[in-house]
Chimera marker file (.cmm) of the C-alpha trace (Angstrom):
<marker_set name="trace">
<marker id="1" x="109.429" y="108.238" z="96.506" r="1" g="1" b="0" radius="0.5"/>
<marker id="2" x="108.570" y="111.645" z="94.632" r="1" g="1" b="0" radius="0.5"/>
<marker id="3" x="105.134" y="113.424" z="94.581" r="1" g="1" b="0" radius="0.5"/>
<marker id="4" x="104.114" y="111.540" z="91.450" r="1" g="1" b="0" radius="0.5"/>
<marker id="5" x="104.611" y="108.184" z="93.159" r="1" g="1" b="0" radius="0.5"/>
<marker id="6" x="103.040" y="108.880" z="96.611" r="1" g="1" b="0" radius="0.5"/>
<marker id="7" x="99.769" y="110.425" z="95.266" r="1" g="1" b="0" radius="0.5"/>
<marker id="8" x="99.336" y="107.510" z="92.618" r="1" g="1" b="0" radius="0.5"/>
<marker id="9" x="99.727" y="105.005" z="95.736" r="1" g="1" b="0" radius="0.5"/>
<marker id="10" x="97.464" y="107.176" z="97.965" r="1" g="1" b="0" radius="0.5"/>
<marker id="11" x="95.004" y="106.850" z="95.665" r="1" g="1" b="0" radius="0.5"/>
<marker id="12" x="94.228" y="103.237" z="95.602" r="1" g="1" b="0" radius="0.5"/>
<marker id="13" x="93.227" y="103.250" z="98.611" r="1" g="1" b="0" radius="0.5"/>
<marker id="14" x="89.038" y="102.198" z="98.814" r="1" g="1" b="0" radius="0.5"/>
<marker id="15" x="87.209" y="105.642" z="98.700" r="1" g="1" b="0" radius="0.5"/>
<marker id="16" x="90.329" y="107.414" z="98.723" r="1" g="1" b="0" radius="0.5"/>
<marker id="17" x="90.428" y="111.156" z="97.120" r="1" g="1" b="0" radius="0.5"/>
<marker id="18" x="92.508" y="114.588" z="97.298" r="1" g="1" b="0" radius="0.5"/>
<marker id="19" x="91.759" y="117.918" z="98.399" r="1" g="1" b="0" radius="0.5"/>
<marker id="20" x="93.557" y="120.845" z="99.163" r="1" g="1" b="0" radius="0.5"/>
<marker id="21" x="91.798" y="122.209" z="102.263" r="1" g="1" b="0" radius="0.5"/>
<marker id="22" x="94.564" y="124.780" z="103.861" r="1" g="1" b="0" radius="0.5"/>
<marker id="23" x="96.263" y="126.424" z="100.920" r="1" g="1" b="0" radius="0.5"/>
<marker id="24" x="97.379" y="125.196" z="96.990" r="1" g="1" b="0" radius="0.5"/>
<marker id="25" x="100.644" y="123.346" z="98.291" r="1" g="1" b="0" radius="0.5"/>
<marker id="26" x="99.084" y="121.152" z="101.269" r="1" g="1" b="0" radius="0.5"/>
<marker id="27" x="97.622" y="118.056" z="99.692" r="1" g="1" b="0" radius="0.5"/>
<marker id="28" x="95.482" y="116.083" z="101.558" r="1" g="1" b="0" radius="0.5"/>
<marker id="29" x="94.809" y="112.282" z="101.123" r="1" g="1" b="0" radius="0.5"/>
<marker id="30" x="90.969" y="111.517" z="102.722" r="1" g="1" b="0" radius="0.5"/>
<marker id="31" x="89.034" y="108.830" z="103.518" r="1" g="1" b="0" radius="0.5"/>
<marker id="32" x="85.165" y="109.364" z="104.641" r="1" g="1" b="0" radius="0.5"/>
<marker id="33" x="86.228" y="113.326" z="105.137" r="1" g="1" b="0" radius="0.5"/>
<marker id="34" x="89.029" y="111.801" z="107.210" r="1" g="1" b="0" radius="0.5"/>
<marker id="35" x="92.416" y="112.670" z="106.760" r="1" g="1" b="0" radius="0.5"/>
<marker id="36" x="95.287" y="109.845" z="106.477" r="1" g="1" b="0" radius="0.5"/>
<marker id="37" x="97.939" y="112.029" z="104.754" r="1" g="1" b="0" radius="0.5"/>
<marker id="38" x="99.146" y="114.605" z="104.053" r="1" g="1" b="0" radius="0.5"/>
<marker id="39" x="102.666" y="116.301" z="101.991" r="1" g="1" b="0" radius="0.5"/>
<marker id="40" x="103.559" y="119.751" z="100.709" r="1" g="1" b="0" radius="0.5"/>
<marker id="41" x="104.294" y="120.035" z="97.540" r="1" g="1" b="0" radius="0.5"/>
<marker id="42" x="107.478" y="121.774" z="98.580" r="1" g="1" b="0" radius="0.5"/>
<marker id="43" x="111.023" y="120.406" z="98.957" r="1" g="1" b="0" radius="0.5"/>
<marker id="44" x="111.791" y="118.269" z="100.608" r="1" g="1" b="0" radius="0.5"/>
<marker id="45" x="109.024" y="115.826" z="99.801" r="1" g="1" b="0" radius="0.5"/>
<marker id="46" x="107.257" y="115.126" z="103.495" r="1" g="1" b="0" radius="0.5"/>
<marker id="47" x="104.155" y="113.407" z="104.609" r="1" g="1" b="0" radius="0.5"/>
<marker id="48" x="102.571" y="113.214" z="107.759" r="1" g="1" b="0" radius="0.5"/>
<marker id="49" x="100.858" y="109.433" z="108.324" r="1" g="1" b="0" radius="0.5"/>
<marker id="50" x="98.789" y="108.710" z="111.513" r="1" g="1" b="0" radius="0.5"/>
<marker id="51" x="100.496" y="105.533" z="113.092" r="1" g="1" b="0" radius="0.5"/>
<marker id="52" x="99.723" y="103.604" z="116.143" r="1" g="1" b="0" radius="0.5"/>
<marker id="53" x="101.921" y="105.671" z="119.212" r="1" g="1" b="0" radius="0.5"/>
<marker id="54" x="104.581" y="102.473" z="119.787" r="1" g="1" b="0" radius="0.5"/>
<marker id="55" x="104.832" y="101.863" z="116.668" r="1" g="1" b="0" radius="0.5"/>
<marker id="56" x="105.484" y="105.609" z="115.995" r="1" g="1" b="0" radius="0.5"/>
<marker id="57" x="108.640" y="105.830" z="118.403" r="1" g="1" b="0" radius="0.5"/>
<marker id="58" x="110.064" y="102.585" z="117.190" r="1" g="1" b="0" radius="0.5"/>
<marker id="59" x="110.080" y="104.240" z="112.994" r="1" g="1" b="0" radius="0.5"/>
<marker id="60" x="111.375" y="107.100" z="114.616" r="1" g="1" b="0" radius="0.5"/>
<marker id="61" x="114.270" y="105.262" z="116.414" r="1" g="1" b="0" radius="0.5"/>
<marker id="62" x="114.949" y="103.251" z="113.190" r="1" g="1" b="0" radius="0.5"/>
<marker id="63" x="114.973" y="106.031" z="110.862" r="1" g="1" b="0" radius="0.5"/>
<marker id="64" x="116.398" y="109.818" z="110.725" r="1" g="1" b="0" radius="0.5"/>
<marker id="65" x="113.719" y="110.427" z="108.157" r="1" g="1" b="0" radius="0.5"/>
<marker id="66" x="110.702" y="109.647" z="110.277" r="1" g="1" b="0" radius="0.5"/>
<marker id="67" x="110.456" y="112.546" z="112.740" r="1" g="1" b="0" radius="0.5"/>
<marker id="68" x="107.453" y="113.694" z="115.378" r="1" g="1" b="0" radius="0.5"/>
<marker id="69" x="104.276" y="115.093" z="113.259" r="1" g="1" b="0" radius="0.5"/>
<marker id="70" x="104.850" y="118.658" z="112.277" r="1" g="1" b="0" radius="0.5"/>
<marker id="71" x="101.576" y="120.583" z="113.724" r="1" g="1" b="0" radius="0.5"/>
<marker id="72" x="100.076" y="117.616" z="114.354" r="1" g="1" b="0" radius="0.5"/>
<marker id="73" x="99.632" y="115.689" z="117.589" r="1" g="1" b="0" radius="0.5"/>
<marker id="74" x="103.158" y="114.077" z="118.375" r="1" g="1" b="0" radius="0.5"/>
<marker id="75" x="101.995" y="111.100" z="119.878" r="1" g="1" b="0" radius="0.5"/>
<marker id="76" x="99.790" y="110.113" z="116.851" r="1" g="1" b="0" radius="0.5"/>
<marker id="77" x="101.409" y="111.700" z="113.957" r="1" g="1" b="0" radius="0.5"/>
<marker id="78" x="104.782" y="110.905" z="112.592" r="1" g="1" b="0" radius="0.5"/>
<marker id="79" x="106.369" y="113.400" z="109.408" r="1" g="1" b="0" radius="0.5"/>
<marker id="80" x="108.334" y="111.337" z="107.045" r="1" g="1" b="0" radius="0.5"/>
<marker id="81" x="110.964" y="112.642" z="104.567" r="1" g="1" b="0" radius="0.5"/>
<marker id="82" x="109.997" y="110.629" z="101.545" r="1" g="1" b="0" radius="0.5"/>
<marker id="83" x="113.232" y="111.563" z="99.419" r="1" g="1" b="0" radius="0.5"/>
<marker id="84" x="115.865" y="110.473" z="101.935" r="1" g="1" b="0" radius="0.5"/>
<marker id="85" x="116.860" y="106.732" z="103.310" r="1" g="1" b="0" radius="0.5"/>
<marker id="86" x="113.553" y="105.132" z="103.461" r="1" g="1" b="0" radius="0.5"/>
<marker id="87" x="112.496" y="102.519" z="101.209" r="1" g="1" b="0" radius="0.5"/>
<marker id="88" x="109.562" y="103.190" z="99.183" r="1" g="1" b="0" radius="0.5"/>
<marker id="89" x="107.689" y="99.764" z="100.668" r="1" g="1" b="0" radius="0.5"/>
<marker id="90" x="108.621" y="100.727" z="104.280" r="1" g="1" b="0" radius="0.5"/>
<marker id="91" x="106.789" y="103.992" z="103.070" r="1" g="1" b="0" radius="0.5"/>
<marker id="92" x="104.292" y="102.021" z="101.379" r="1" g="1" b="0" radius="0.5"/>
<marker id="93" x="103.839" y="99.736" z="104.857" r="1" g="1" b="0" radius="0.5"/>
<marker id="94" x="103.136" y="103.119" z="106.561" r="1" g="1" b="0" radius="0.5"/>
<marker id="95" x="100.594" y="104.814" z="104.472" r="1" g="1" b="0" radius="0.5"/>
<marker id="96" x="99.081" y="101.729" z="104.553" r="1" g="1" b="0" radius="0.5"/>
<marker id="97" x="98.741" y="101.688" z="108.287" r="1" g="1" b="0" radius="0.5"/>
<marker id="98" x="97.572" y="105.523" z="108.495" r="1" g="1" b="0" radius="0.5"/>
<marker id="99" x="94.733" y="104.304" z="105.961" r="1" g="1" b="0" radius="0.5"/>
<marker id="100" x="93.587" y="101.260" z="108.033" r="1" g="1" b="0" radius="0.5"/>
<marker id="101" x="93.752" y="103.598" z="111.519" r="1" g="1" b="0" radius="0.5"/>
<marker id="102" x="91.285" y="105.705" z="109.865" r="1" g="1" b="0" radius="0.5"/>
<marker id="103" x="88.968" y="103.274" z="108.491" r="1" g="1" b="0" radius="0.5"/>
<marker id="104" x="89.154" y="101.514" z="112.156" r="1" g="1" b="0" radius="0.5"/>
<marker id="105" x="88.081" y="104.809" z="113.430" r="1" g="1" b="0" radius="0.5"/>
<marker id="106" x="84.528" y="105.249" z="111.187" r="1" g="1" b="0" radius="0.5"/>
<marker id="107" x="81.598" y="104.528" z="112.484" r="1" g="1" b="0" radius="0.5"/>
<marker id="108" x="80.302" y="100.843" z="111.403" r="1" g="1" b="0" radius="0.5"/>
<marker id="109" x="77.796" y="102.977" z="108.687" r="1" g="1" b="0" radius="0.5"/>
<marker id="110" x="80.778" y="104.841" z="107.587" r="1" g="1" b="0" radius="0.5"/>
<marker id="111" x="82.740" y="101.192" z="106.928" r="1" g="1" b="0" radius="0.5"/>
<marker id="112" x="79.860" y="99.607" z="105.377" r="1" g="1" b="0" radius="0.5"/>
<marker id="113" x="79.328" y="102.683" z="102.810" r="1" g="1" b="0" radius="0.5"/>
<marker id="114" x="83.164" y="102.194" z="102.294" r="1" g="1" b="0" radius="0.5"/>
<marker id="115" x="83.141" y="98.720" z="101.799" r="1" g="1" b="0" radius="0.5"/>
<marker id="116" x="80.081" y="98.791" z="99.486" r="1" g="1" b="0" radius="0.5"/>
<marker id="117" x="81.230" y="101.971" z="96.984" r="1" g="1" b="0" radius="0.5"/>
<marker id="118" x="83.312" y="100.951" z="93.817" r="1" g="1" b="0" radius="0.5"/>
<link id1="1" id2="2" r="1" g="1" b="0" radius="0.2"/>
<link id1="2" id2="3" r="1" g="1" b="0" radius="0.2"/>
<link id1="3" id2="4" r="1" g="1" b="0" radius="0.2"/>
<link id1="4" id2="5" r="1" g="1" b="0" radius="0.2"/>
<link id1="5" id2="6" r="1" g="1" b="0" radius="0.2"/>
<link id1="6" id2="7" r="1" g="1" b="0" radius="0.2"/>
<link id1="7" id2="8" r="1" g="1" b="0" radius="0.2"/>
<link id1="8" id2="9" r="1" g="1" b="0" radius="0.2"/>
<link id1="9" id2="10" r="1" g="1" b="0" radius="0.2"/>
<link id1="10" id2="11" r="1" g="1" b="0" radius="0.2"/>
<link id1="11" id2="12" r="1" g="1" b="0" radius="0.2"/>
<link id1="12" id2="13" r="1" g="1" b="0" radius="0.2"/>
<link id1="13" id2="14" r="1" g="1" b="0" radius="0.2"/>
<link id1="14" id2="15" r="1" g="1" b="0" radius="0.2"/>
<link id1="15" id2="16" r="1" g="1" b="0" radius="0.2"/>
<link id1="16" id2="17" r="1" g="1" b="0" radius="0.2"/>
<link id1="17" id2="18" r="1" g="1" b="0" radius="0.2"/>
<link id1="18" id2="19" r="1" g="1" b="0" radius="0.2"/>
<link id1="19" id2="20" r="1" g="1" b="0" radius="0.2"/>
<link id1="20" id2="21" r="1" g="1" b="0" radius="0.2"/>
<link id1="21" id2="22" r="1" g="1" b="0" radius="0.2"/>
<link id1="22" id2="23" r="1" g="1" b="0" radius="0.2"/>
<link id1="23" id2="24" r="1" g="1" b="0" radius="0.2"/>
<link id1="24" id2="25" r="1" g="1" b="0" radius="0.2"/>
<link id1="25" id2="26" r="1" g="1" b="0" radius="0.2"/>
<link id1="26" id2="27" r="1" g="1" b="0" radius="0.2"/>
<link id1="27" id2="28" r="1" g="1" b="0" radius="0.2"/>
<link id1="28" id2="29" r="1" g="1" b="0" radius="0.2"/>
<link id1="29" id2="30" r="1" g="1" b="0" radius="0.2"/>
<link id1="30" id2="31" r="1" g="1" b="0" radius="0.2"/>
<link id1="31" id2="32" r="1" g="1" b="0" radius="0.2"/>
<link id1="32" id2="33" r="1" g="1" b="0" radius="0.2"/>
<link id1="33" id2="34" r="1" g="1" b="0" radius="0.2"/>
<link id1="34" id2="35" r="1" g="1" b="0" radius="0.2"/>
<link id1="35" id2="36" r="1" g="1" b="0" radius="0.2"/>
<link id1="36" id2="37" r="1" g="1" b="0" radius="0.2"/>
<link id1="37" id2="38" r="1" g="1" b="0" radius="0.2"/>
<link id1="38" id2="39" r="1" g="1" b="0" radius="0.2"/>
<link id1="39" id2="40" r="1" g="1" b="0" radius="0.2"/>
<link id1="40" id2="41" r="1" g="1" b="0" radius="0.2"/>
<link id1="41" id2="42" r="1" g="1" b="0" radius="0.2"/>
<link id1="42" id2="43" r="1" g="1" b="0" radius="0.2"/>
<link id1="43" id2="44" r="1" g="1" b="0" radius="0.2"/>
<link id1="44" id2="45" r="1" g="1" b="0" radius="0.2"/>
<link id1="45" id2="46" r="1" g="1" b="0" radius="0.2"/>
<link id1="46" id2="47" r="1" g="1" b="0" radius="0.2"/>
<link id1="47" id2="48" r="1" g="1" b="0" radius="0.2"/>
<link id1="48" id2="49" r="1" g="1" b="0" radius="0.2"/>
<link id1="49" id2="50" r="1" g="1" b="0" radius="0.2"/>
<link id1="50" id2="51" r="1" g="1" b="0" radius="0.2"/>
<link id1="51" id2="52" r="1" g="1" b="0" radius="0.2"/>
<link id1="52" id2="53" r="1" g="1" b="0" radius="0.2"/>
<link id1="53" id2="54" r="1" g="1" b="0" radius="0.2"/>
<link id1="54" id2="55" r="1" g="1" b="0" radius="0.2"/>
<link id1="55" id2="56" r="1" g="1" b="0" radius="0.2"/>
<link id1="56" id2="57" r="1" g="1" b="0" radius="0.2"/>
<link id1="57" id2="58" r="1" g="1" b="0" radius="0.2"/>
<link id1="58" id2="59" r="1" g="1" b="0" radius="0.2"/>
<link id1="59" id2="60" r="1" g="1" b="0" radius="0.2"/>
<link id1="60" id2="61" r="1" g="1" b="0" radius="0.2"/>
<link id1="61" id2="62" r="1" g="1" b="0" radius="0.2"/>
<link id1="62" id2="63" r="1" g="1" b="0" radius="0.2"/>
<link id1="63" id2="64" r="1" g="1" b="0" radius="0.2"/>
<link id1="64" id2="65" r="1" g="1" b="0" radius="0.2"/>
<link id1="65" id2="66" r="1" g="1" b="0" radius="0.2"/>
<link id1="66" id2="67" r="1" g="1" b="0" radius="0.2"/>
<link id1="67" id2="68" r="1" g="1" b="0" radius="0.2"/>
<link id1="68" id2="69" r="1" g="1" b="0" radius="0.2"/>
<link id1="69" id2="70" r="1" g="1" b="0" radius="0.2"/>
<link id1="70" id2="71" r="1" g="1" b="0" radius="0.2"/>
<link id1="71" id2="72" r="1" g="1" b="0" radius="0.2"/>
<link id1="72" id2="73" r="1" g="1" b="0" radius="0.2"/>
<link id1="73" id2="74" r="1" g="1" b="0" radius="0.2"/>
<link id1="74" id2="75" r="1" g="1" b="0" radius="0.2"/>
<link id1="75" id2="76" r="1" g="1" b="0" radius="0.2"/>
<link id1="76" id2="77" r="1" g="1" b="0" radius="0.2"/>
<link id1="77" id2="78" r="1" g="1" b="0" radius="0.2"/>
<link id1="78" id2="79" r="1" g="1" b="0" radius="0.2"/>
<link id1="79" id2="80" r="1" g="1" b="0" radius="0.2"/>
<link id1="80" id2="81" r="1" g="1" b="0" radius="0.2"/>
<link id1="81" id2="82" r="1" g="1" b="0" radius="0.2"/>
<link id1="82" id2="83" r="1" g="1" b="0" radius="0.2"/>
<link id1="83" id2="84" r="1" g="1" b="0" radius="0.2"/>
<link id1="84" id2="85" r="1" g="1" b="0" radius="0.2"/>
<link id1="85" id2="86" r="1" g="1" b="0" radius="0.2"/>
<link id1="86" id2="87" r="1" g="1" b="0" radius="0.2"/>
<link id1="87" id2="88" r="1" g="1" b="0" radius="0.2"/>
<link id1="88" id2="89" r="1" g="1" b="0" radius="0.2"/>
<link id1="89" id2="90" r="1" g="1" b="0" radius="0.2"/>
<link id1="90" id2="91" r="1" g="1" b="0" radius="0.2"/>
<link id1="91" id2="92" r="1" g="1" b="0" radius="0.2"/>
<link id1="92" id2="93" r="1" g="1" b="0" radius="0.2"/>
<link id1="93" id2="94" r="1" g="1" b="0" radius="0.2"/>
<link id1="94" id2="95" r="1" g="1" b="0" radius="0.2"/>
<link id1="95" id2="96" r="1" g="1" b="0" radius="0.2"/>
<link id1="96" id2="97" r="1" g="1" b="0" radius="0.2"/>
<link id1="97" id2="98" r="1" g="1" b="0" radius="0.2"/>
<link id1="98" id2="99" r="1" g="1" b="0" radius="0.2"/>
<link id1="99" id2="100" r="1" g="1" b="0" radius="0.2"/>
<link id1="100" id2="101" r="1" g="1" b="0" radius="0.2"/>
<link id1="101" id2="102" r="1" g="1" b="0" radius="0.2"/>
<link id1="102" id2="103" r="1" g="1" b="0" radius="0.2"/>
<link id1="103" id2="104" r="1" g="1" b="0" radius="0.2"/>
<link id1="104" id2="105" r="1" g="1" b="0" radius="0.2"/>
<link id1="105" id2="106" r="1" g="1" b="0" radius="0.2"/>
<link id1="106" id2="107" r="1" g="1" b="0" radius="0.2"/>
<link id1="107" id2="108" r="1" g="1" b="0" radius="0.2"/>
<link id1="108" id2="109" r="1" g="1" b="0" radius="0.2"/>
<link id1="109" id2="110" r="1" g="1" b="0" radius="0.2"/>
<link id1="110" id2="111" r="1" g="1" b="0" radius="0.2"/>
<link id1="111" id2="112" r="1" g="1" b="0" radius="0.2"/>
<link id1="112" id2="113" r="1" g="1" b="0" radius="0.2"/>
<link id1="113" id2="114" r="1" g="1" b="0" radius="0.2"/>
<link id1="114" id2="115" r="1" g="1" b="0" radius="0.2"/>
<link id1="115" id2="116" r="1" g="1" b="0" radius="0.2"/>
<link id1="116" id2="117" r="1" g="1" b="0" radius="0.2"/>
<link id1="117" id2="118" r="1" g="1" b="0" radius="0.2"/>
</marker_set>
């Protein structure tokens, strides 16, 4: 998956938008002000997702690529390489579960105002 790719998918999520909040190469994927991703736009192509802590350990069991959050909370955060052995879905499957932690986390005004914007 290249930077093209993972931005275009990002960005379908509902109320999903970019920002570059640290520096000009950080991108950040947000949801309600809430961050679910975020890459460099350096090589190699990486993204931290949030993911669910078991589910975190088992990705990082199953694949080289998908290591411990880099300055992020380990437990919570896992940084995958997104131009190595990884399937794009399987790095589709995870953005989409970093997006839906999120959205679980808003407050029940936050998720109606998401589920009522176009």
């Amino acid at each position: 998956m290249n930077i093209e790719q993972l931005q275009q998918y990002c960005l379908t999520k509902k109320g999903a938008i970019e920002d570059y909040p640290f520096d000009e190469v950080t991108l950040c994927f947000k949801v309600a002000g809430k961050i679910f991703a975020i890459t460099s736009l350096n090589i190699p192509l990486s993204i931290n997702l949030k993911c669910d802590p078991e589910l975190a350990a088992d990705l990082r069991e199953r694949y080289d690529d998908v290591q411990p959050g880099y300055h992020m909370n380990k437990k919570h955060w896992n940084t995958v390489i997104t131009d190595g052995g990884i399937p794009d879905r399987e790095i589709m499957k995870m953005i989409d579960h970093s997006y839906e932690l999120i959205v679980q986390g808003l407050s029940k005004k936050q998720r109606e105002l998401l589920e009522n914007s176009d």
